[in-house]
Every structure is written in C-alpha cells, then in structure tokens.
C-alpha positions, 0 to 999 in steps of 0.5 A, a space after each residue: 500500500 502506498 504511504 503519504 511522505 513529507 519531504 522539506 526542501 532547501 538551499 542557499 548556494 547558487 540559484 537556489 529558487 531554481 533548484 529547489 524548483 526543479 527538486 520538487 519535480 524530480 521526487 514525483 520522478 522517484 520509481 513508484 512515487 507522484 508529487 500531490 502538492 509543491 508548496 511555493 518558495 518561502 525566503 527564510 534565514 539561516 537557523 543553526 549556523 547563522 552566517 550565511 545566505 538566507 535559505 530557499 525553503 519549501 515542502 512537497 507532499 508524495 504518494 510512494 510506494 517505496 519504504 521510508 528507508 528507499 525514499 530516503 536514499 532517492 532524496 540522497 541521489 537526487 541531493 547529489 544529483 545537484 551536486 550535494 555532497 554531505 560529509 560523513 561525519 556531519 561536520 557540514 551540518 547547517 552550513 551551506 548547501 546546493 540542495 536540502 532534502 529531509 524526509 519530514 514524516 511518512 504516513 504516521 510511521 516513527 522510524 528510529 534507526 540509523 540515518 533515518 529519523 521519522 518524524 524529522 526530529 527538529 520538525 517541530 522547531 523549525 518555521 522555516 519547514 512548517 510554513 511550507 508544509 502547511 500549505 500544502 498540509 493543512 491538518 498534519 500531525 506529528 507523530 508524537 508532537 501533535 499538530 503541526 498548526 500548533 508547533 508553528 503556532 509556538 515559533 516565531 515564523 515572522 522573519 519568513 517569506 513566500 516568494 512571488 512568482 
C-alpha cells in the first residue's frame, strides 16, 4: 500500500529558487512515487549556523510506494544529483548547501534507526519547514508532537517569506 511522505526542501548556494524548483519535480520522478502538492518558495534565514545566505525553503507532499528507508536514499541521489555532497561525519551540518532534502514524516510511521529519523526530529522547531508544509498540509500531525498548526503556532515564523512568482 502506498504511504503519504513529507519531504522539506532547501538551499542557499547558487540559484537556489531554481533548484529547489526543479527538486520538487524530480521526487514525483522517484520509481513508484507522484508529487500531490509543491508548496511555493518561502525566503527564510539561516537557523543553526547563522552566517550565511538566507535559505530557499519549501515542502512537497508524495504518494510512494517505496519504504521510508528507499525514499530516503532517492532524496540522497537526487541531493547529489545537484551536486550535494554531505560529509560523513556531519561536520557540514547547517552550513551551506546546493540542495536540502529531509524526509519530514511518512504516513504516521516513527522510524528510529540509523540515518533515518521519522518524524524529522527538529520538525517541530523549525518555521522555516512548517510554513511550507502547511500549505500544502493543512491538518498534519506529528507523530508524537501533535499538530503541526500548533508547533508553528509556538515559533516565531515572522522573519519568513513566500516568494512571488
């Protein structure tokens, strides 16, 4: 059967609105899996490491029939595909990326295993993947946290953009 995927999308290096434009299209391009919503771009800071360029954020919603631990390796090939390279050791964790794509959630499953963490653990704290996702998911829950409408109703999403166009 197939699962319902959030996947969080972001990039601060190059023209990042164009490559967070075309990663939206490429998740529906994922064997088994159709793209059902694409927020629109939202200008947000940086969070974590501060000292960069603001971040493209947006959310896209998927119907898949791939298990959480196959979607997530095609969110890691399509990252590399606009030339993302992650660190094995984490060390570039926050910093500046070409892509960003986190597996937010997958249907109401809790994954904990290693290199996948379903919910996204930092979902909740985060406007910046909130906003988007909303948009597109208006009444998601949080495995274990709740609503997502009230977790983004505890943070402060003021600095936080829709892009037009």
């Amino acid at each position: 059967m197939d699962s319902i995927a959030c996947v969080g999308l972001g990039a601060n290096l190059g023209d990042a609105a164009a490559t967070v434009r075309a990663a939206q299209q490429a998740l529906g391009g994922l064997p088994g899996t159709r793209l059902l919503a694409a927020s629109r771009l939202y200008r947000t800071p940086a969070w974590g490491k501060t000292a960069q360029p603001d971040f493209i954020n947006a959310a896209a919603l998927l119907e898949t029939a791939l298990p959480a631990r196959a979607l997530l390796d095609g969110l890691l090939a399509i990252e590399r595909r606009f030339g993302r390279t992650r660190a094995a050791d984490g060390s570039d964790r926050w910093g500046a990326r070409t892509l960003d794509l986190d597996l937010l959630l997958y249907g109401d499953e809790v994954i904990d295993e290693p290199g996948l963490h379903v919910p996204h653990p930092h979902l909740h704290e985060r406007a910046f993947a909130l906003v988007p996702l909303l948009e597109i998911a208006a009444d998601i829950l949080i495995p274990g946290q709740g609503s997502a409408r009230d977790a983004l109703s505890r943070l402060d999403s003021s600095a936080i953009e829709a892009i037009k166009g």
